[in-house]
Structures are given as structure tokens and as C-alpha cells.
N, C-alpha and C positions, 0 to 999 in steps of 0.2 A: 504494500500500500504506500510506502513512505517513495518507493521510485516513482509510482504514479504522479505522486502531489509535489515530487520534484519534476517529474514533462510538464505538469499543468501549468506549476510557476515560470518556465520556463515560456513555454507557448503564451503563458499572460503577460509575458513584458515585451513581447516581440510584439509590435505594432504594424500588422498586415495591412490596418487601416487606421483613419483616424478616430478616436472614438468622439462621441457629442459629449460634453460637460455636463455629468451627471452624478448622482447618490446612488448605490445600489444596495437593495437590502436580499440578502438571501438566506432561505432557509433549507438546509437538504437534510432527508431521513435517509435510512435503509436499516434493513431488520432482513437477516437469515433464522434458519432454526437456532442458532448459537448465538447470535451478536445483533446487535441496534446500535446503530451511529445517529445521532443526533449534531449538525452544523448549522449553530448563525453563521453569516459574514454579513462583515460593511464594505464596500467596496466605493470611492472618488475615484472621478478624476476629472482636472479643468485646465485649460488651455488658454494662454493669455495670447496677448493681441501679438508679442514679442517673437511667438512661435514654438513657448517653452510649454512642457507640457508635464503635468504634478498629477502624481498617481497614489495613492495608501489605501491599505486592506486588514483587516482584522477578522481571523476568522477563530472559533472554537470547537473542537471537535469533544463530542462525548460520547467514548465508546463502551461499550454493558456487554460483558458478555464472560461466560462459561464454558466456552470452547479451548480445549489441549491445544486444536489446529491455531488457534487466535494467541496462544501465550498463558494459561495457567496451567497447573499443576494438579491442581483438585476440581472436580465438580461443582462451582461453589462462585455465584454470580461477584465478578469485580469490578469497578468502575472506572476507566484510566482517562484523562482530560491533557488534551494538546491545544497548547496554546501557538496562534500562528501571527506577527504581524508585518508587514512587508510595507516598502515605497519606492518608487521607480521616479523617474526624473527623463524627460526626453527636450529633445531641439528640433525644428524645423529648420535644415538650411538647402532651401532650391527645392527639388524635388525630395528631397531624401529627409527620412527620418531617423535621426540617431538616440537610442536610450538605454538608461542601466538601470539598474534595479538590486536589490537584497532582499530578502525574505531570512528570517529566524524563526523557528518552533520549536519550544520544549515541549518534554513531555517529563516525569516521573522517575523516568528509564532510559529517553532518546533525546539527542539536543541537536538541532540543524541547521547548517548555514547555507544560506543560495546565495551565490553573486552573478549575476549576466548583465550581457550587455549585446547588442542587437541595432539592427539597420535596416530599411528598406527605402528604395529606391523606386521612384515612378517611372517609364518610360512610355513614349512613343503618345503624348496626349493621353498617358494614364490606361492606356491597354494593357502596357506590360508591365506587373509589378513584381519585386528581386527581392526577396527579403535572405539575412543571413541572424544567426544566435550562437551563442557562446555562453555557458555556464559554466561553477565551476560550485559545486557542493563538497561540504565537509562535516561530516556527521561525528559521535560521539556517542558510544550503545554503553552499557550498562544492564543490571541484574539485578531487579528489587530482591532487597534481604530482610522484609519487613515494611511498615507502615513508613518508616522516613529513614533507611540505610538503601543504601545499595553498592554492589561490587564493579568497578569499572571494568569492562573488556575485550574493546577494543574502539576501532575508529572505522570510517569508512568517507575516503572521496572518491570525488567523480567529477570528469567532463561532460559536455553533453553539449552535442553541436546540430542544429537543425538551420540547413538549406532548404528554399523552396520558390517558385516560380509562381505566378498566375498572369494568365494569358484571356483577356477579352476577345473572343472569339467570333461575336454578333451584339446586337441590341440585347438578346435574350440570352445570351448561354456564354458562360468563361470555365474554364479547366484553371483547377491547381495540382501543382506535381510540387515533390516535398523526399529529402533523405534527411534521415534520424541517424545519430552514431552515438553511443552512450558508452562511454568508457568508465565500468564501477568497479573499484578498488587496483591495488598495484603494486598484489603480491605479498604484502604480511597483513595482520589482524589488526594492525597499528592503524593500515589504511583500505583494508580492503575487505573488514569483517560483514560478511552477510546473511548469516546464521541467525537464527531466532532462540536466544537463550531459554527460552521457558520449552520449545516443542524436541521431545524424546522420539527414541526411534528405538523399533523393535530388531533390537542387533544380536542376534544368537540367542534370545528367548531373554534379554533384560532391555531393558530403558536405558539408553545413553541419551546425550544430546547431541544432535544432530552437525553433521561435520560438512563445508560447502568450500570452491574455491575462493581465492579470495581477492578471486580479480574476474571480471566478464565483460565481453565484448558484444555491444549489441548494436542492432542495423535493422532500419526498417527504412522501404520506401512505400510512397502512396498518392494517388492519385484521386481525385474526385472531380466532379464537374455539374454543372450550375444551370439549368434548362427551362428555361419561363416559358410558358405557351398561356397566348392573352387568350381571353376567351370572352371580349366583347361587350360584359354584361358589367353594368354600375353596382349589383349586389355581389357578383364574384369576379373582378377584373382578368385574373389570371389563375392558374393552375403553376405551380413551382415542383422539379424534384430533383434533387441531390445524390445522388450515384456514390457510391464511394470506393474503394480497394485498397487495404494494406496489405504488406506482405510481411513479414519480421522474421527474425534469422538470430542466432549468438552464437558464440564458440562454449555453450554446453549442449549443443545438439538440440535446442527447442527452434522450431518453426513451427509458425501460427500463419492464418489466412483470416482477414475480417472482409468480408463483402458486408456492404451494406445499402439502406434508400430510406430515403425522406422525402416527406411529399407535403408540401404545403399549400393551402389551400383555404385563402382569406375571404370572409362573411361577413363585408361590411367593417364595423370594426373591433371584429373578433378574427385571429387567424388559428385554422385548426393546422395543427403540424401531427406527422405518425410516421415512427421512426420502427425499421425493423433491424435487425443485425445478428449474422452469425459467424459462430468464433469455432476453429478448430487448432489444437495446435500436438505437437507429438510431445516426448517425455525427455527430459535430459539423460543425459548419457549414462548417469549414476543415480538415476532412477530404478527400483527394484520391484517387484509386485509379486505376491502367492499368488502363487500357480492357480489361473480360473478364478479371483478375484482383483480385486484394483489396490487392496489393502497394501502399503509398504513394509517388506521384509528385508535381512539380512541375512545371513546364514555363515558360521564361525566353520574356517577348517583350520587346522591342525598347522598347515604350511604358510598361508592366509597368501594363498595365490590367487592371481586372477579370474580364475574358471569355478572357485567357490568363494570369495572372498568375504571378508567381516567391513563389506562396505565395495563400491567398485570406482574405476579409476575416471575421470574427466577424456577419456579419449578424444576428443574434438580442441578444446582445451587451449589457447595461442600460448599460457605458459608452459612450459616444457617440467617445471618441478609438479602441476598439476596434474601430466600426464602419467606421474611416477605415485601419486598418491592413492590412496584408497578414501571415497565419500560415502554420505549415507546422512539422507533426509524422509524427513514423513512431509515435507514443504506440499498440500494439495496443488500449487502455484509450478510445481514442478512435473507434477504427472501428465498424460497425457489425456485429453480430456476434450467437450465441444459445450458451447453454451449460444441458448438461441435468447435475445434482448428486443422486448417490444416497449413502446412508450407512445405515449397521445399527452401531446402538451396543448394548453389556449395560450393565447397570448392576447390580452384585452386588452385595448387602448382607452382610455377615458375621457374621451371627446365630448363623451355627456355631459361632463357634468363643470365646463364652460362657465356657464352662470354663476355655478357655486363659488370656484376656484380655476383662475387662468394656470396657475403652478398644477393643479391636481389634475386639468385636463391634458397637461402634456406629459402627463405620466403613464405607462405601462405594467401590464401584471400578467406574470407568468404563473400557471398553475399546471402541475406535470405527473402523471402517473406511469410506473415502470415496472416489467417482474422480468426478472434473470432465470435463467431455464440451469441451471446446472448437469451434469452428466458425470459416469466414473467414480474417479476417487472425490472428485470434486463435489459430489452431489452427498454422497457418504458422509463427505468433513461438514460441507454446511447447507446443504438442501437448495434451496430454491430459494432469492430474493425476491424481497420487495422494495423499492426504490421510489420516492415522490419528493416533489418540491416547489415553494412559493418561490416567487422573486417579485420583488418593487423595486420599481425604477422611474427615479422624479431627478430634472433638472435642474443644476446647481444656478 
């Protein structure tokens, strides 16, 4: 989860466009059989005349839950609260947009830094836009040993570079093309721990804690594209839909495929959106499974060589001391696994209500409903989600 919300940060300080000077309030749920996330955020950002552009974010994450796969020990509901707050700073000079950004979140157990910095570029009367990113994360893990101790051990950074293109193609329709490279960790636990200290692993019939390399290279390209068909009428002007394709790749042997579509489809002024998306991807290299189930096993020989081992090697792996090591995780994030993602979001404009409030008419409200299909070991660890969320949006 914590590499996720480092792309997110990432991809939010990269200014593909300009945003309008606005407040955003959001609020996101999701609830498995095991875990409930609860997030506010407050999101600015305002734009002076100068060309400079001020961005800050605050978000809290509260996560509940009783799951081994999530990080306890016992059966036995716990609460953990990450705090996140971030600002970015950009300039307008010519066509091009230059800005940086930092984000920090603690948690309890994890402490994290983002720094990026980011460009885009308009060309050809704003046909062609170039954007580039650069981050650079440094994290900080730990192992609660009680209500207010914990054991420090280890660290974890990262690069993380995202190139990407978009091309106006007509009045109605533009493509974006986009490569991801995520460089996590670099080789010791100092910098490259990626382990989950609390989830055990069933190694020769006992509980260990799970052992990973401690560096991985990852690569993703994708493409989508942007399709408006008018359709004439002052109650539905147009029909929208968004196509999309990732492909992703690492040197621990996972490759995943996400095809997905959105289709949007504005009522006046309300826009219904319905988003569909399916995820396949295979098993890391040192991924193990009993025989005719998805469950992760180990199995101890006597020699602890390759063909039975008490854990198995990164063969894929670009470090070379990786390839000489023996792993072993119950990680469901590692197995191989498919998950199918639907969602219907509105998006109400509040034009009505003019008379009341010229500030509350230029406002917007998202309201969104989501369920995650799980499969495998993955559906075993945490079932099936449910995902929803408000958002308010009123300008500064």
C-alpha cells in the first residue's frame, strides 16, 4: 500500500494540466472481510497572476483491522493512524510548467519522505503535451513492541521516474502514452527493507517472518485515449469513453495486465461516469503454494538446496547476491492472482443553487460507489472489497 501512495504522490505533483484554484475536501472508505480504511483529505491549490502556483494537502488514514495478511499477530481488532501532509510549489515560464513538491507521513511503525520534482511542456498550439517526474523516497520501518516502544529495522528508498506524452488527435479524441520505472531499495535493509515485520510464513511447519529482496526493479508502460462523440441533444450533449492499457513487468518475475473503460455520460448537470477494470498478474519467483491450493508453503531439506528448499531463490532478480539467496513470503500482493473492479460515480455541479450562493454554485460533488472482485490466495487473505467516496470541490 505505502508504494501505491508513493505513485499517487508522485503523479499529484506532476502537473499534466493546469488545475483551476480550488479547496478540495475528500473523503475515501474501503472495508475487506479483514480491514476498513477510513480517509479525510484537504487538498488547495491557487495560482497567482505571477504564474507561481501553491499547492498543500493533508490527508489521515485510519486503518481497523484483524488480519495476519494486514500486520498482527493475534486475532484481535487494532487501530493504526497515518498521518500524511504535503506542498508543492510550481512556475509558469512560456509554455512549460516546472514544480516540486515533498510529502511526509508517519505512522506508529513507518515514517516517509517524498521529494519530486516535475515538468511539462506544451507544444504545437497545445496539441502536444511532454511531461517528465523524478522522485526520490526515503522511508524508515520499525516493529511495535507495545502500546509506545518499538524496534527499529531497517530503511527503505526509492526512485521513481514517470515519462509521458499526450497527443490531440481531433476536436474529440487525444491519446496518452506514459513509462513508469520504480527503482525500490539498493541492496541492504539499511535501504532497501521491504518485508512486512508482523506477517509469518509457514517454513517447515513453524512461523518465521517473512524474508524479500531488498532491492526491485519495476517498469510499467500504458497507454489510454480520450473519445467524445456529440450526440446533438441540450439534455445529453455528448457520450465520452476512456480506453485504457497497462502492462507492468519487475525483476521478481510478476507481470500484470490492466485493460480497462470509462464511459461518461453527462445529464444536464449531473455526469454519470462507470468505470470497469480487470487485473491479472502471475507470482514472483519465490512465491510457493500446497500442492492444489493457493495457501503459501515452505518445505525444510536437510541440504536446503534449490529443488527443496526452506524458502526459494529470486531467479529473475538484476542483483546477483539475490540470485544466490533463498526467500519466502505469505505477501497475498505477491501471489498470482486476477481481480475484476467496477465503480459508478455522479459528479453534480451546483448551478442550482445561484440565488443562494454564487461561491456554492461553482462548486462540485462527487459521490462514488466501488466493489473489488478478488480471486486465489488473494480472495483467501481478504475476500472481496468495498470501496466509496465523497469529494467537495468549491473555489478559492
Amino acid at each position: 500500500m505505502r508504494r501505491l501512495l508513493f505513485a499517487l504522490a508522485l503523479l499529484a505533483a506532476w502537473p499534466t494540466v493546469a488545475r483551476a484554484d480550488d479547496i478540495t475536501l475528500r473523503g475515501n472508505y474501503y472495508r475487506d472481510r479483514n480491514t476498513r480504511v477510513v480517509q479525510p483529505e484537504a487538498d488547495l491549490t491557487k495560482t497567482f497572476s505571477t504564474g507561481t502556483v501553491i499547492g498543500a494537502h493533508y490527508l489521515l488514514d485510519t486503518i481497523t483491522s484483524a488480519s495476519v495478511a494486514a500486520g498482527v499477530l493475534r486475532d484481535q481488532p487494532f487501530t493504526e493512524l497515518r498521518n500524511e501532509a504535503g506542498f508543492s510549489l510550481g512556475q509558469h515560464v512560456g509554455p512549460a510548467l516546472l514544480s516540486a513538491s515533498y510529502t511526509y507521513s508517519s505512522e506508529s511503525d513507518y515514517w516517509a519522505h517524498t521529494a519530486a520534482i516535475s515538468g511539462t511542456v506544451d507544444l504545437f498550439h497545445h496539441n502536444t503535451t511532454l511531461g517528465l517526474a523524478l522522485a526520490w523516497g526515503h522511508d524508515q520501518v520499525a516493529q511495535r513492541m507495545g502500546p509506545t516502544n518499538y524496534a527499529p529495522l531497517g530503511g527503505l528508498d526509492s526512485v521513481h521516474l514517470i515519462a509521458g506524452v499526450t497527443q490531440l488527435l481531433s476536436p474529440t479524441a487525444l491519446v496518452n502514452l506514459s513509462y513508469d520505472l520504480d527503482v525500490v531499495g539498493f541492496g541492504n535493509k539499511t535501504n532497501g527493507y521491504q518485508g512486512n515485520p508482523y506477517r509469518t510464513v509457514n517454513l517447515g511447519g513453524s512461523p518465521s517472518r517473512e524474508s524479500v529482496p531488498f532491492q526491485r526493479f519495476r517498469q510499467s508502460v500504458a497507454v489510454s485515449g480520450n473519445v467524445m462523440v456529440p450526440l446533438g441533444s441540450k439534455l445529453v450533449p455528448y457520450i465520452a469513453f476512456r480506453p485504457s492499457y497497462r502492462f507492468y513487468w519487475d525483476d521478481w518475475s510478476i507481470y500484470s495486465q490492466t485493460p480497462e473503460l470509462r464511459i461518461f455520460i453527462p445529464v444536464g448537470p449531473v455526469e454519470l461516469r462507470v468505470t470497469g477494470r480487470y487485473y491479472t498478474q502471475t507470482a514472483a519467483s519465490f512465491w510457493s503454494n500446497v500442492p492444489g491450493d493457493d495457501t503459501p508453503t515452505y518445505t525444510v531439506d536437510a541440504f536446503h538446496n534449490l529443488n527443496d528448499p526452506q524458502g526459494k531463490a529470486c531467479t529473475a532478480c538484476y542483483s546477483s547476491s539475490a540470485n544466490k539467496q533463498l526467500f519466502y513470503t505469505a505477501d497475498p500482493k505477491l501471489s498470482a492472482f486476477d481481480t475484476m473492479y467496477t465503480e459508478i460515480q455522479l459528479r453534480i455541479r451546483l448551478r442550482g443553487l445561484e440565488r443562494l450562493s454564487r461561491w456554492l454554485s461553482e462548486g462540485l460533488v462527487e459521490i462514488s460507489y466501488g466493489h473489488l472482485f478478488n480471486d486465489a490466495y488473494a480472495h483467501q487473505a481478504f475476500g472481496d472489497a468495498e470501496l466509496a467516496g465523497l469529494t467537495l470541490i468549491f473555489p478559492l
